[in-house]
N, CA, C and O atoms as a GROMACS GRO file, in nm:
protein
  248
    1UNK      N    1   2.039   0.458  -1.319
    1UNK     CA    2   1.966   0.583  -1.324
    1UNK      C    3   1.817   0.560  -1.322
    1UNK      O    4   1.774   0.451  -1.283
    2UNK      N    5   1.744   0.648  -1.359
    2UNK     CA    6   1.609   0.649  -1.392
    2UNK      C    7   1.551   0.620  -1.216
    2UNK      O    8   1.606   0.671  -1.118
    3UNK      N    9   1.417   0.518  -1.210
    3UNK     CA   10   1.337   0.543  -1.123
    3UNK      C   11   1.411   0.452  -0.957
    3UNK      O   12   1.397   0.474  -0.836
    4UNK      N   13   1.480   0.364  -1.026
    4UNK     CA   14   1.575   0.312  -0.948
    4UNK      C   15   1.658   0.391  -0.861
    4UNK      O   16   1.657   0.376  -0.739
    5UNK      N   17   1.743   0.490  -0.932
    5UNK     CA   18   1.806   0.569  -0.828
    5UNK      C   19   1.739   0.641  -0.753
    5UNK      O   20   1.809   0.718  -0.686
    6UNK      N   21   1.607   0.651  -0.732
    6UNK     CA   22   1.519   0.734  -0.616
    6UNK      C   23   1.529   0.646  -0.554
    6UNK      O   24   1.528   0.719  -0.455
    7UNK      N   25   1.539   0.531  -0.504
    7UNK     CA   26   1.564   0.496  -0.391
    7UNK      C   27   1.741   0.520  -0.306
    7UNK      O   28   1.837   0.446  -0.288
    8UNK      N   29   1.720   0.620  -0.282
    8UNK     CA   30   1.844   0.700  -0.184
    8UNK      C   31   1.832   0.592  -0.063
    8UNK      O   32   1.738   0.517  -0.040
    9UNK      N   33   1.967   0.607   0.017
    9UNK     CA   34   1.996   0.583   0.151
    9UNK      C   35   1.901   0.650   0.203
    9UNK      O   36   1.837   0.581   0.283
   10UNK      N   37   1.852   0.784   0.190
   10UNK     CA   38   1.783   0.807   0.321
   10UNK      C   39   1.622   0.771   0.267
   10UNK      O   40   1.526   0.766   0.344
   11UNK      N   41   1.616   0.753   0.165
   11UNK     CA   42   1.465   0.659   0.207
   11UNK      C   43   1.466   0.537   0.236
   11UNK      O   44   1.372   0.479   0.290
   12UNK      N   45   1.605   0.469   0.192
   12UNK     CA   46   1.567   0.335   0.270
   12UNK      C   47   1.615   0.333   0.405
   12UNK      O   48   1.584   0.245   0.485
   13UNK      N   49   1.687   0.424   0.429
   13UNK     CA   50   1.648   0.432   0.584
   13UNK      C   51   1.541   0.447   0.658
   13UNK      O   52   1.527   0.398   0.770
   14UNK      N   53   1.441   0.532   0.584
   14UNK     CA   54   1.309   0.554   0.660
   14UNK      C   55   1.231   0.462   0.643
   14UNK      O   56   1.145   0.433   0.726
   15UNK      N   57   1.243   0.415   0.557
   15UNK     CA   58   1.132   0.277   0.526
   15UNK      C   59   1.198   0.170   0.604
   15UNK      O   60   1.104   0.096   0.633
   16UNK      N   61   1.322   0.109   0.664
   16UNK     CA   62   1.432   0.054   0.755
   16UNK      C   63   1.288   0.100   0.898
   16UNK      O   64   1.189   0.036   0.932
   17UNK      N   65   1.341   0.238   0.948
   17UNK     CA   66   1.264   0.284   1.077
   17UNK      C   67   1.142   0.238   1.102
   17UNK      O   68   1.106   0.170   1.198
   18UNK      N   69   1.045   0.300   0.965
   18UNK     CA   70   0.888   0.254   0.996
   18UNK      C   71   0.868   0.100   1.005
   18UNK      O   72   0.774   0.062   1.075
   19UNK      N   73   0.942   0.012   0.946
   19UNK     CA   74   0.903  -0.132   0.966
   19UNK      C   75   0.981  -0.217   1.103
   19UNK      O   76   0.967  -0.331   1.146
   20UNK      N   77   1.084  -0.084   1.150
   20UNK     CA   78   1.124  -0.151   1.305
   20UNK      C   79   1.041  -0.132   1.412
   20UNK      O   80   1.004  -0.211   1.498
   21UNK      N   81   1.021  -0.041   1.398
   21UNK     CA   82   0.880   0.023   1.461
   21UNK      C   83   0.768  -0.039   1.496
   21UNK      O   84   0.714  -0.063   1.604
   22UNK      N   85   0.729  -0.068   1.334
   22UNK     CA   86   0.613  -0.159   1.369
   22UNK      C   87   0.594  -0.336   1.393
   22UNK      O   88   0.493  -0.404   1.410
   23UNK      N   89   0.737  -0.369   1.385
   23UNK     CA   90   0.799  -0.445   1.395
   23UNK      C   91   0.791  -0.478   1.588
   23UNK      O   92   0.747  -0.572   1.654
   24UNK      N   93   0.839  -0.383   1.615
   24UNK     CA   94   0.861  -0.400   1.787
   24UNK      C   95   0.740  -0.420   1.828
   24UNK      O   96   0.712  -0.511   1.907
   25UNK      N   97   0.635  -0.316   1.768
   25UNK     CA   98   0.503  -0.349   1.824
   25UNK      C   99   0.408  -0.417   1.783
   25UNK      O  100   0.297  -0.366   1.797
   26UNK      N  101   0.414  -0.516   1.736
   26UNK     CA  102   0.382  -0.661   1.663
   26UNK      C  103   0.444  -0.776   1.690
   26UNK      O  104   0.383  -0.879   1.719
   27UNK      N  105   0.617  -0.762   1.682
   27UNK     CA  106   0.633  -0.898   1.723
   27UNK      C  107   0.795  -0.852   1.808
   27UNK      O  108   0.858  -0.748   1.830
   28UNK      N  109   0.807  -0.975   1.830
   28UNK     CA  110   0.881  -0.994   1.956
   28UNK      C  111   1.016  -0.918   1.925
   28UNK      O  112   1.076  -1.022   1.897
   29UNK      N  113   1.102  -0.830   1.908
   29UNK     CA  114   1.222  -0.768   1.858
   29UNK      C  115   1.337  -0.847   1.841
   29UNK      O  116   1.354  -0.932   1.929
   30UNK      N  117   1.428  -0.841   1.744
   30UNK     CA  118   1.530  -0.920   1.764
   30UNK      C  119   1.471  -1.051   1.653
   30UNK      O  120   1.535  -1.079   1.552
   31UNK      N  121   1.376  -1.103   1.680
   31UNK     CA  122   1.340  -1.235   1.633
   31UNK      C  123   1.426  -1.236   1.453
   31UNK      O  124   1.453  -1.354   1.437
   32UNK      N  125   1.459  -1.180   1.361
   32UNK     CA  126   1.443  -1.200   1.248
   32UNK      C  127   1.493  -1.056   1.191
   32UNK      O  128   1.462  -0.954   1.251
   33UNK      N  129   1.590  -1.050   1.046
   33UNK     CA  130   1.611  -0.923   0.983
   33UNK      C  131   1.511  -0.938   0.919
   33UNK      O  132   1.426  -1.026   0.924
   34UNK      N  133   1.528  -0.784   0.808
   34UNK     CA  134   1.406  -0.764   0.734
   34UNK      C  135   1.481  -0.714   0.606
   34UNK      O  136   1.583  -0.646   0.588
   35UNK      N  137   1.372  -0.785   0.513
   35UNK     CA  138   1.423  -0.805   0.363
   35UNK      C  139   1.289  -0.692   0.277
   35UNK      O  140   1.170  -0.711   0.299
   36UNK      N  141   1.324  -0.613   0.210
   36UNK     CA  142   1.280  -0.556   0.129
   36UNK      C  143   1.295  -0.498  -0.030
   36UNK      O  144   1.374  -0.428  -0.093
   37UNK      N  145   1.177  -0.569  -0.054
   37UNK     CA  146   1.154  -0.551  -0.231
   37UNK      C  147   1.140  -0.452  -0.294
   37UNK      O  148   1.123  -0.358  -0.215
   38UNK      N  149   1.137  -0.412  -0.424
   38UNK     CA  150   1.126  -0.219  -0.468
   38UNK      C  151   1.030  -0.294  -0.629
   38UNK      O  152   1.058  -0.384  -0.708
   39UNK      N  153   0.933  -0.216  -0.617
   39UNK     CA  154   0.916  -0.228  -0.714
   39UNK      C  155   0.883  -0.069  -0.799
   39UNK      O  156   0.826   0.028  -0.750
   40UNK      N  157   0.947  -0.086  -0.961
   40UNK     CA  158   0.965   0.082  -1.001
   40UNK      C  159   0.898   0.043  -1.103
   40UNK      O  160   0.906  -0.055  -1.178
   41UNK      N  161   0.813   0.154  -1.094
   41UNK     CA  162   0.702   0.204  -1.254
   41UNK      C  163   0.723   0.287  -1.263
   41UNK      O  164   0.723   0.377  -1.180
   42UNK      N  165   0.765   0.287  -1.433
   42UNK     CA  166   0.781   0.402  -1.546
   42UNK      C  167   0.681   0.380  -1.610
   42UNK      O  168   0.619   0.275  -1.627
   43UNK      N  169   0.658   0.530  -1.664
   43UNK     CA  170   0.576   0.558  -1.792
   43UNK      C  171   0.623   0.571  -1.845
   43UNK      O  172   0.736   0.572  -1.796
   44UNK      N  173   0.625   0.600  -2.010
   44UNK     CA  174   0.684   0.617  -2.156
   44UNK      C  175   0.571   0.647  -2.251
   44UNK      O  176   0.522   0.561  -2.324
   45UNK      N  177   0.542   0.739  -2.249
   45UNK     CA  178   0.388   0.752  -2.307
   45UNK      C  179   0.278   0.691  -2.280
   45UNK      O  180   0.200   0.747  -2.203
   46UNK      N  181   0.255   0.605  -2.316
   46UNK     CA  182   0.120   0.539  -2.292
   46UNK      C  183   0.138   0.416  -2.227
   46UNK      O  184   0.050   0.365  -2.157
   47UNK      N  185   0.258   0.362  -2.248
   47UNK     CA  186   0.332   0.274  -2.184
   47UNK      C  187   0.339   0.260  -2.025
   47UNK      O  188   0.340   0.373  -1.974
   48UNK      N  189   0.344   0.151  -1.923
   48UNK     CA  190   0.425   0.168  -1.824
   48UNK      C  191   0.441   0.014  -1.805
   48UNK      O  192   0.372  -0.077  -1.850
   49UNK      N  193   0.585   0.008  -1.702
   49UNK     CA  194   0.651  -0.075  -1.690
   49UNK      C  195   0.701  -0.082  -1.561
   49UNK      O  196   0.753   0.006  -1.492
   50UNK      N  197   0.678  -0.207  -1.538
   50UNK     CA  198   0.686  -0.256  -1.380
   50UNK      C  199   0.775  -0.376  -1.355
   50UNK      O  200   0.747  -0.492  -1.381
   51UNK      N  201   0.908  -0.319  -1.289
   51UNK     CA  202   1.038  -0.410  -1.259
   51UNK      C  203   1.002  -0.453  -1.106
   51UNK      O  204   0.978  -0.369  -1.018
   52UNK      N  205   1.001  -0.557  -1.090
   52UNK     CA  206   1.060  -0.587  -0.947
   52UNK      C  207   1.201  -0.635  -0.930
   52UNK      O  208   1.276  -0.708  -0.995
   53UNK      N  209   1.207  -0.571  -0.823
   53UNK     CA  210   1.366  -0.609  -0.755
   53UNK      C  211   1.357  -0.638  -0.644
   53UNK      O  212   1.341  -0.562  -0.549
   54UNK      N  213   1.370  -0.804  -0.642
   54UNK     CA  214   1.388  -0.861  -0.540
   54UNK      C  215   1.506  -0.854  -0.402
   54UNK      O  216   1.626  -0.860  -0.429
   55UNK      N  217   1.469  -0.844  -0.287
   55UNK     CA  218   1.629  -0.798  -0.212
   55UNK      C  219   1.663  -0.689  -0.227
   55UNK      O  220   1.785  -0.678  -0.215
   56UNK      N  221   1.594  -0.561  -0.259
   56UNK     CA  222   1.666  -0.458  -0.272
   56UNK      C  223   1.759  -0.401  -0.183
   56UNK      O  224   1.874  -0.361  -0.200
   57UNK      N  225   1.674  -0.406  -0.071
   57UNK     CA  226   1.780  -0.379   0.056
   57UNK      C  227   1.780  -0.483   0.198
   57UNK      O  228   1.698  -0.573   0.210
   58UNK      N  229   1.837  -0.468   0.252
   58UNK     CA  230   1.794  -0.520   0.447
   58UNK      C  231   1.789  -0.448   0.509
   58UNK      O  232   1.774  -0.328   0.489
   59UNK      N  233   1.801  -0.517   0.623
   59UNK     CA  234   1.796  -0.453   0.785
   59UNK      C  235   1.833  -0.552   0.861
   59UNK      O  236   1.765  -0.654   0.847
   60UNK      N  237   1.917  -0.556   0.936
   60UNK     CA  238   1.940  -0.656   1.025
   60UNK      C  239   1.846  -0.630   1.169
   60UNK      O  240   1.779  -0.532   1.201
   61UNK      N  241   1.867  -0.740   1.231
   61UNK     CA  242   1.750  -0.748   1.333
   61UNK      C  243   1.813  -0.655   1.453
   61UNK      O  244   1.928  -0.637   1.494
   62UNK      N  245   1.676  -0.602   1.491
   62UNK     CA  246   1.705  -0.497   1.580
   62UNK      C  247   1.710  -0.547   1.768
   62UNK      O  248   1.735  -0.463   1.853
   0.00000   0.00000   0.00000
């Protein structure tokens, strides 16, 4: 739960799109999947807290 479950399928789909995208028009297509990290900050009053999660999702090469 919490800030973690905002990452839905359909945003990591869109975040998937924008980096194929810019992906094609940068480098050669196909070359390599793509690995992406999440990192979630909470507040708690005065508090905040910053998880990384490594591998959160892929993409295989397009």
């Amino acid at each position: 739960g919490g800030a973690v479950s905002s990452i839905s399928n359909l945003k990591q789909q869109k975040i998937i799109k924008t980096a194929q995208i810019f992906m094609q028009k940068f480098q050669k297509p196909g070359s390599h999947g793509m690995r992406f990290d999440a990192l979630i900050l909470q507040q708690c009053d005065d508090d905040i807290t910053v998880d990384w999660i490594p591998n959160a999702f892929y993409a295989d090469p397009f």
